[in-house]
MMTF fields as JSON, N, C-alpha, C and O atoms, coordinates in Angstrom:
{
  "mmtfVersion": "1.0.0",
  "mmtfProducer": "UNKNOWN",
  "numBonds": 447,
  "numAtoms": 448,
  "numGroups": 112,
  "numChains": 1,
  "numModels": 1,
  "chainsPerModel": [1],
  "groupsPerChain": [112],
  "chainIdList": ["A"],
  "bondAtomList": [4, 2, 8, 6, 12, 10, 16, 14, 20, 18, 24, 22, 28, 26, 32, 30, 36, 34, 40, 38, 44, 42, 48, 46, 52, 50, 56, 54, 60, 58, 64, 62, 68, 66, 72, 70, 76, 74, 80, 78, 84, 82, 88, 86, 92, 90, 96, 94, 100, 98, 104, 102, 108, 106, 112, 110, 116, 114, 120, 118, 124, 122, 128, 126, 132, 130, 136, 134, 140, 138, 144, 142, 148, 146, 152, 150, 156, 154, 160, 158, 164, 162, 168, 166, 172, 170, 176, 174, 180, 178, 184, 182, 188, 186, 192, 190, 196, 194, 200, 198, 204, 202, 208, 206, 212, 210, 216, 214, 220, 218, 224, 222, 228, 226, 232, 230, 236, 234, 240, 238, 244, 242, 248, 246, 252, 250, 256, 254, 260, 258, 264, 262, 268, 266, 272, 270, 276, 274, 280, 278, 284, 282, 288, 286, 292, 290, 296, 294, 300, 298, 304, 302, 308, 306, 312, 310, 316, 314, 320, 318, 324, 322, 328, 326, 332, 330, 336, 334, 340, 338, 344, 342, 348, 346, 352, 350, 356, 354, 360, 358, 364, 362, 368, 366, 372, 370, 376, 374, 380, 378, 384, 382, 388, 386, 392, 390, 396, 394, 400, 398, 404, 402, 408, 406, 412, 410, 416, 414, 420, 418, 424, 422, 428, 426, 432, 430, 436, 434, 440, 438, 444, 442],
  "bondOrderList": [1, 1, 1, 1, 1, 1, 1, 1, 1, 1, 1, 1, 1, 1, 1, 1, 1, 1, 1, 1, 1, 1, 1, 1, 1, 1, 1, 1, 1, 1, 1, 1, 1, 1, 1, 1, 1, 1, 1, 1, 1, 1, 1, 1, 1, 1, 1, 1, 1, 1, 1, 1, 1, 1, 1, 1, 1, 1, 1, 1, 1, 1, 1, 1, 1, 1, 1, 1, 1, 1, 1, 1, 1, 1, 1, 1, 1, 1, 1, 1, 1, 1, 1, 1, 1, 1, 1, 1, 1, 1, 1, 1, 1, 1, 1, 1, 1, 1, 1, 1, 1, 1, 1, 1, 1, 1, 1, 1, 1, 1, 1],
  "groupList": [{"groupName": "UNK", "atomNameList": ["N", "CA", "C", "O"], "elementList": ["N", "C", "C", "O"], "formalChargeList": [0, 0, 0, 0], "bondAtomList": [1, 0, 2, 1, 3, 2], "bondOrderList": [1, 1, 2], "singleLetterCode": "X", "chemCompType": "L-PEPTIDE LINKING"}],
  "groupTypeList": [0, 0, 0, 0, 0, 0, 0, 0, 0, 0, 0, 0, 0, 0, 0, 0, 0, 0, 0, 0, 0, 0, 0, 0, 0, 0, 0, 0, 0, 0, 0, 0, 0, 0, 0, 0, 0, 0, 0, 0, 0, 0, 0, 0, 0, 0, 0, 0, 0, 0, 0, 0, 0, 0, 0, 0, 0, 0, 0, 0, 0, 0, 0, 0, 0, 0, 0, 0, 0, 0, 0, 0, 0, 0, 0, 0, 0, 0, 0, 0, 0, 0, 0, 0, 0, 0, 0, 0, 0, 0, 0, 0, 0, 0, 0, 0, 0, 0, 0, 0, 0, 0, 0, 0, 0, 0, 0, 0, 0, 0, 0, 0],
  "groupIdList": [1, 2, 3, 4, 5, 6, 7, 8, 9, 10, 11, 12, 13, 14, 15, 16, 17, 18, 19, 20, 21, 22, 23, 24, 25, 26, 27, 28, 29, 30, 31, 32, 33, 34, 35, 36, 37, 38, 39, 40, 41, 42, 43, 44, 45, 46, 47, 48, 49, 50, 51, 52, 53, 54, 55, 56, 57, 58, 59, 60, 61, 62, 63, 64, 65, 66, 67, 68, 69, 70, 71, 72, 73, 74, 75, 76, 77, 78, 79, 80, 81, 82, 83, 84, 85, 86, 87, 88, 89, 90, 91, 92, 93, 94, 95, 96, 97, 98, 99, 100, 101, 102, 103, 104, 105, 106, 107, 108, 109, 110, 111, 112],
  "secStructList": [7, 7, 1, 1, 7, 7, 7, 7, 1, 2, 2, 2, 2, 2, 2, 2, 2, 2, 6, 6, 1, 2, 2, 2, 2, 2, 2, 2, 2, 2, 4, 4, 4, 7, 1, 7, 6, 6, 7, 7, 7, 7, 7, 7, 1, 1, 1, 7, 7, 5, 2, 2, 2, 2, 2, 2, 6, 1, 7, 1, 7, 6, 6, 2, 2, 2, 2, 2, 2, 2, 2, 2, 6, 6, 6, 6, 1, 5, 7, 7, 5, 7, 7, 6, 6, 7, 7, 5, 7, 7, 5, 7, 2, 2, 2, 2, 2, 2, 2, 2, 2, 2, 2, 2, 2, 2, 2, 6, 7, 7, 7, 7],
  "xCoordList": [60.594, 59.626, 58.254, 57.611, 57.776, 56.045, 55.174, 55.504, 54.118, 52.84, 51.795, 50.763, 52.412, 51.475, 51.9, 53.121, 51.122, 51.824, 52.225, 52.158, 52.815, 53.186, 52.26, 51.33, 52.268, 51.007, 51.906, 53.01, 50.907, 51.178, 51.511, 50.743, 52.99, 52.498, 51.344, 50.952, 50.865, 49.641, 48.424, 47.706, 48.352, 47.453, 47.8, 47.255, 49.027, 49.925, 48.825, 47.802, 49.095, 48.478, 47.394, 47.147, 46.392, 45.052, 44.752, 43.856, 45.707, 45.063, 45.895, 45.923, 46.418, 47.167, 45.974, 45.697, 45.228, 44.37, 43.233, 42.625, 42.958, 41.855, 42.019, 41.328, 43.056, 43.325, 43.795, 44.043, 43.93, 44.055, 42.973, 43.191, 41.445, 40.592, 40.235, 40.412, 39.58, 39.817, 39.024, 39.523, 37.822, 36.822, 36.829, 36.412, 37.345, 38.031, 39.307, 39.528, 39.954, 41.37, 40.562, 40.947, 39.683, 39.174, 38.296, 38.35, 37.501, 37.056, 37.381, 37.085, 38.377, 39.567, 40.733, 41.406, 40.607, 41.221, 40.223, 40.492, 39.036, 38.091, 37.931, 37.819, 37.856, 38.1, 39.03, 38.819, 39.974, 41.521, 41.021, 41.446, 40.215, 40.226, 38.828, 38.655, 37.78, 36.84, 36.15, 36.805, 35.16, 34.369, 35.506, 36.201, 35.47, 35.861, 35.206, 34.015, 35.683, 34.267, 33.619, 33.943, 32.176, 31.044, 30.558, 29.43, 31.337, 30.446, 29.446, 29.606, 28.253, 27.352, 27.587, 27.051, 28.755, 29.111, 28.831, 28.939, 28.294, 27.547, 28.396, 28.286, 28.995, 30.367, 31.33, 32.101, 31.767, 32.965, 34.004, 34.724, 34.483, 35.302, 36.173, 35.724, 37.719, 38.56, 38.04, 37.491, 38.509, 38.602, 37.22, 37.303, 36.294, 35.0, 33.776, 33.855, 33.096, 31.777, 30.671, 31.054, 29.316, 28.847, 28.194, 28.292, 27.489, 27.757, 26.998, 27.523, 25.903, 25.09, 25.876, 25.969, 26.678, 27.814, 29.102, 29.84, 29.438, 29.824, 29.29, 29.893, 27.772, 27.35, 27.393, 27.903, 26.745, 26.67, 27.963, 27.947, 28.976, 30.323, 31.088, 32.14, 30.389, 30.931, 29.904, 28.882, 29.933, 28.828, 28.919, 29.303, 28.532, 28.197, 26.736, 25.972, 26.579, 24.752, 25.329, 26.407, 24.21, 24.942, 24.571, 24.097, 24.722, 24.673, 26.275, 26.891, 26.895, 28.432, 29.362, 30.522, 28.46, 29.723, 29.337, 30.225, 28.037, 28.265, 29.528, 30.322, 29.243, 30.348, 31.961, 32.735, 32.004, 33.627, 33.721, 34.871, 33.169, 33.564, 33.666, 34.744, 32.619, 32.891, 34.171, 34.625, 34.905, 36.453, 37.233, 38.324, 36.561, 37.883, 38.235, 39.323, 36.777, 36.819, 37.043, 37.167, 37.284, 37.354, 39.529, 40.431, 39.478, 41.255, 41.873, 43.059, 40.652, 41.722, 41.907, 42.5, 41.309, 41.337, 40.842, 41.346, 39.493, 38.253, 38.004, 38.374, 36.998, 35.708, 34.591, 34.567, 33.406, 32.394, 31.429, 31.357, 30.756, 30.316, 28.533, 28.177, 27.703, 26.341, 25.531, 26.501, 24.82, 24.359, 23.466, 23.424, 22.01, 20.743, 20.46, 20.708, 19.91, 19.751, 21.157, 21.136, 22.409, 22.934, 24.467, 24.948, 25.101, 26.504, 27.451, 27.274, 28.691, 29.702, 31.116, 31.46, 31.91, 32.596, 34.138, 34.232, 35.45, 36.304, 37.751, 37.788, 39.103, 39.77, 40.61, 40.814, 40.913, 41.948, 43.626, 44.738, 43.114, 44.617, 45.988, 47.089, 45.708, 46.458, 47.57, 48.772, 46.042, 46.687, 47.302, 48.424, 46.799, 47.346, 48.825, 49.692, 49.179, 50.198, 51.113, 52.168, 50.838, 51.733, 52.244, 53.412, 51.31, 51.587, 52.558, 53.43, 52.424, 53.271, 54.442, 55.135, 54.925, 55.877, 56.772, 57.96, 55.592, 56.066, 57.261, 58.354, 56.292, 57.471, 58.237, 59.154, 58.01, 59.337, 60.396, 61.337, 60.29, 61.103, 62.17, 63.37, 61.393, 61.648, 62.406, 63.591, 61.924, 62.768, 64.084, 64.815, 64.276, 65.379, 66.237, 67.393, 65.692, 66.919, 66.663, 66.721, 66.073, 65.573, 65.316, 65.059, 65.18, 64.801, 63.512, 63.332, 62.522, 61.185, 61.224, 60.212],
  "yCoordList": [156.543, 157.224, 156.583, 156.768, 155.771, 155.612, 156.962, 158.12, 156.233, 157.203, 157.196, 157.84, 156.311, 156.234, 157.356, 157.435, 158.264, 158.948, 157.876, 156.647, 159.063, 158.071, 157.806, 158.612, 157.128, 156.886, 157.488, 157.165, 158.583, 159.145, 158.114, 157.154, 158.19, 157.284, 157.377, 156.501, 158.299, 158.478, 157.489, 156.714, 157.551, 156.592, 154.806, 153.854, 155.105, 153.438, 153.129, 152.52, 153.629, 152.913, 153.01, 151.873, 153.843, 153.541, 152.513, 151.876, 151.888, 151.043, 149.558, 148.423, 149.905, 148.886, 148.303, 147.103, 149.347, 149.023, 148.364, 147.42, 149.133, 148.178, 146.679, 145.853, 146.551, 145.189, 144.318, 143.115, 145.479, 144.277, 143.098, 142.14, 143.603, 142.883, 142.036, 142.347, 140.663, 139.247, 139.696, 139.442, 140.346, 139.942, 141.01, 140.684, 142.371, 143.316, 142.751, 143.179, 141.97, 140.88, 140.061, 140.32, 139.292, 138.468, 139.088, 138.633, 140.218, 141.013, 141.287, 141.122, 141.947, 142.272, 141.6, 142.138, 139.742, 139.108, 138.227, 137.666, 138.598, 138.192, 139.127, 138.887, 140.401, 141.23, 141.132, 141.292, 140.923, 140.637, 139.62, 139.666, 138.706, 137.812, 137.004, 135.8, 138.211, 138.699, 138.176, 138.479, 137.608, 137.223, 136.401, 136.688, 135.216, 133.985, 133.304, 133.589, 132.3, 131.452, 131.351, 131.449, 131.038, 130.852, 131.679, 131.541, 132.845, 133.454, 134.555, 135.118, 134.93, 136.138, 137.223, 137.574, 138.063, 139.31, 139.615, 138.916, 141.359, 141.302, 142.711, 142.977, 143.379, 144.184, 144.018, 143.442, 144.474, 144.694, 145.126, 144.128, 145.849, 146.104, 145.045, 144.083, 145.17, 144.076, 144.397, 145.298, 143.317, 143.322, 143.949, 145.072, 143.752, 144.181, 143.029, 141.929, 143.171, 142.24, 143.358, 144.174, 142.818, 143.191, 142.593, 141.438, 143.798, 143.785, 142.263, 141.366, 141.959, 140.651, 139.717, 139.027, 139.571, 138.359, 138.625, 137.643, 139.52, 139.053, 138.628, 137.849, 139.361, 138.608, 137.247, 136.601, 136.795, 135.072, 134.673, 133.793, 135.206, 134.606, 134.535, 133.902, 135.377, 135.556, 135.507, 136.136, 134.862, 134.79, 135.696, 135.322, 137.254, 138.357, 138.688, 138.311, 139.839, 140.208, 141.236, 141.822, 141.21, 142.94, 144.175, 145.086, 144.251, 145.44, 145.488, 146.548, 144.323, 144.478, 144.125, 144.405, 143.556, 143.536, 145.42, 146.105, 146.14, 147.489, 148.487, 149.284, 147.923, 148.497, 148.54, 149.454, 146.979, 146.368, 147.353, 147.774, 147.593, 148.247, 149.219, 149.762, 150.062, 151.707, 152.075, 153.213, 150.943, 151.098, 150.867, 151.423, 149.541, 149.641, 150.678, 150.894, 151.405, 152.533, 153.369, 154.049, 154.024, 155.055, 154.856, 155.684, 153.833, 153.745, 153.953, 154.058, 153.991, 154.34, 152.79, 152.759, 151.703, 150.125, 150.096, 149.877, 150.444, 149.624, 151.028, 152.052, 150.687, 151.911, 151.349, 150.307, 152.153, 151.827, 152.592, 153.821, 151.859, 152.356, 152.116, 151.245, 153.004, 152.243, 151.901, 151.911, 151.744, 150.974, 150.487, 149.364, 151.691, 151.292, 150.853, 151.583, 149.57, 148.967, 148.192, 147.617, 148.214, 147.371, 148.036, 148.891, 147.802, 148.509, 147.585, 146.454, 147.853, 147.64, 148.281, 149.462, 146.919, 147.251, 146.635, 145.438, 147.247, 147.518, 147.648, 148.735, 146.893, 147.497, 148.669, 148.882, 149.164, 150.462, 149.897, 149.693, 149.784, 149.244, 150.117, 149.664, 151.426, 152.382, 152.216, 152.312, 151.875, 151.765, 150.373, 150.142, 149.647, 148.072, 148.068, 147.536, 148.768, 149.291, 149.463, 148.941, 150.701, 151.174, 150.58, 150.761, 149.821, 148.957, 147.747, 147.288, 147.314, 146.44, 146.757, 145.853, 148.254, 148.995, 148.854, 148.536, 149.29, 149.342, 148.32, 148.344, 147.464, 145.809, 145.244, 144.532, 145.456, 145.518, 146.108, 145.445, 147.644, 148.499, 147.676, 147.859, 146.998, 146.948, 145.894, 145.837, 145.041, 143.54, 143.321, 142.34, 144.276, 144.763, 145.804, 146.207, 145.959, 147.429, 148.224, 149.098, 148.81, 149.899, 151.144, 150.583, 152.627, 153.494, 153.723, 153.057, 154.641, 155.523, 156.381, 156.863],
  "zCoordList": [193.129, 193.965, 193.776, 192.742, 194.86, 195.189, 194.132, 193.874, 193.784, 193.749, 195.039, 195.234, 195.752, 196.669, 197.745, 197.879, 198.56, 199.594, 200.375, 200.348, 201.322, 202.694, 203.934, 203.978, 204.686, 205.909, 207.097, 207.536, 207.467, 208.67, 209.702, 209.779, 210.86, 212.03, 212.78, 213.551, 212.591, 213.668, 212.738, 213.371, 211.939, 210.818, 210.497, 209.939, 211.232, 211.122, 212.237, 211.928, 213.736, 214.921, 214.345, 213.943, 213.987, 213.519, 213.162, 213.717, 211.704, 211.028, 211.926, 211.451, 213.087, 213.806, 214.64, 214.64, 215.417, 216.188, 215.695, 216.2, 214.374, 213.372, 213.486, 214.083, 212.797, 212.539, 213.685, 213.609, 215.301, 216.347, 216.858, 217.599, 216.048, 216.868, 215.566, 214.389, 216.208, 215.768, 214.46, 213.364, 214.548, 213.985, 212.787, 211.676, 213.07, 211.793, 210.934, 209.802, 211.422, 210.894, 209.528, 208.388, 209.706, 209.5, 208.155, 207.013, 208.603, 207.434, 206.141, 204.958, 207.178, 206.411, 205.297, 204.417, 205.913, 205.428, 203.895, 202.833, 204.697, 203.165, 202.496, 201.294, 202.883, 201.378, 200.624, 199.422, 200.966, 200.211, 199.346, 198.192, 199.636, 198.545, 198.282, 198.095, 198.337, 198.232, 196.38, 195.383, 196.305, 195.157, 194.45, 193.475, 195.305, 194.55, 193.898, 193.775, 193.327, 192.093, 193.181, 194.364, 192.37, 193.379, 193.996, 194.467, 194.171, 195.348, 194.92, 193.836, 195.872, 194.859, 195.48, 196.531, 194.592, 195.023, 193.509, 192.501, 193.783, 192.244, 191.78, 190.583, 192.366, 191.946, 191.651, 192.419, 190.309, 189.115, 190.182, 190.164, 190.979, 192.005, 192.412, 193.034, 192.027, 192.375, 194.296, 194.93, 194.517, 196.72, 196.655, 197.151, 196.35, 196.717, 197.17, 196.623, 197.766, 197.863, 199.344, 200.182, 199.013, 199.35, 200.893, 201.307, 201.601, 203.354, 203.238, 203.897, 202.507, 202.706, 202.842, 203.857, 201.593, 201.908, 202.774, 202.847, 203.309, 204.264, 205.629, 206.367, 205.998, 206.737, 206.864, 207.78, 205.747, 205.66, 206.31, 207.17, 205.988, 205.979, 207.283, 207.373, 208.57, 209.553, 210.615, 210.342, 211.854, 212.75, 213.729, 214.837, 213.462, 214.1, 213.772, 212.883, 215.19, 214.664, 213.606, 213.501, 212.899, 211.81, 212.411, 211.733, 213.417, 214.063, 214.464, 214.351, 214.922, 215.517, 213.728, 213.425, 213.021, 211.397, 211.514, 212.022, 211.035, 210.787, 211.526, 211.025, 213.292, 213.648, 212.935, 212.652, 212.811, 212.797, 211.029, 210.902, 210.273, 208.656, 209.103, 208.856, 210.043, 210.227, 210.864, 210.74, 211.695, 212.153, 211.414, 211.293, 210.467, 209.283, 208.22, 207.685, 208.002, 207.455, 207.572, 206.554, 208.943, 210.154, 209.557, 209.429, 209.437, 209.725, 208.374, 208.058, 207.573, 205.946, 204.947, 203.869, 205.552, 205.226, 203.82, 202.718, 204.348, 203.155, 202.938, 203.513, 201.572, 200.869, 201.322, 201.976, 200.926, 200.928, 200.039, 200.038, 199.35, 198.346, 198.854, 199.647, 198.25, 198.526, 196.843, 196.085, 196.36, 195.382, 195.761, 196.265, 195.495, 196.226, 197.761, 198.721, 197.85, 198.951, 199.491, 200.58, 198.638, 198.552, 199.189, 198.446, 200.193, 200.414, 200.107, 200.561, 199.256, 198.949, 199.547, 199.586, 200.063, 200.658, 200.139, 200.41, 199.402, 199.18, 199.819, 200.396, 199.964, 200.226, 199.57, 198.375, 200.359, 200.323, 199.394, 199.882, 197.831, 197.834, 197.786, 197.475, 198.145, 197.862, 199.723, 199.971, 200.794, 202.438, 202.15, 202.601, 201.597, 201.422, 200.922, 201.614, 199.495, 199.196, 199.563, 199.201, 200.86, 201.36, 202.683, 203.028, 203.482, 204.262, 203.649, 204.387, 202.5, 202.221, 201.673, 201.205, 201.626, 201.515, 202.618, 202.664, 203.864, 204.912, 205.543, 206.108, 205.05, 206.138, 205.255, 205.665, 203.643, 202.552, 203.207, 203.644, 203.335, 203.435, 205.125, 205.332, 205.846, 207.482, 206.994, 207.323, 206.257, 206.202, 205.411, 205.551, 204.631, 203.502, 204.525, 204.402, 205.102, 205.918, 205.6, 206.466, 203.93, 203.604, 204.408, 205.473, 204.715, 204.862, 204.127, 203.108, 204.534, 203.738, 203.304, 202.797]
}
């Protein structure tokens, strides 16, 4: 038995639709592997770095990155933490988890 719950279907399409658009994918795909050598992310937080660096990292205004986290966040993805002037942003490894439960379970034949 998981410790993780299970993800509502209605919370599957959520975090389906999240991750349909290019530029939440992509976010999404650098938090996963988020404060590599070199980089100045200044949070202890595994999958964490902060909104500055990902700006740098992606050519949106930060008015459309604020949007694209509040959907990823909206869907159960990422955290967000604030720390002064400074927001920190996190994935969800508990939704990550269970998503990778998910297509385990699909590719094995498995049941949930």
């Amino acid at each position: 038995m998981s410790k993780y719950k299970t993800i509502e279907p209605v919370q599957l399409v959520e975090i389906f639709k999240a991750l349909a658009n290019e530029h939440r994918l992509k976010i999404y795909n650098i938090l996963t592997t988020c404060c590599a050598p070199g980089s100045s992310c200044a949070s202890d937080e595994v999958f964490s770095c902060c909104v500055g660096d990902l700006d740098a990292q992606l050519d949106i205004a930060a008015s459309t990155l604020s949007h694209h986290l509040k959907e990823l966040h909206r869907a159960g993805l990422i955290d967000m933490k604030r720390d002064g002037k400074q927001v920190f942003c996190s994935v969800n490894t508990e939704a990550m988890q269970q998503l990778q439960n998910i297509f385990s379970s699909q590719l094995t034949g498995a049941k949930s």
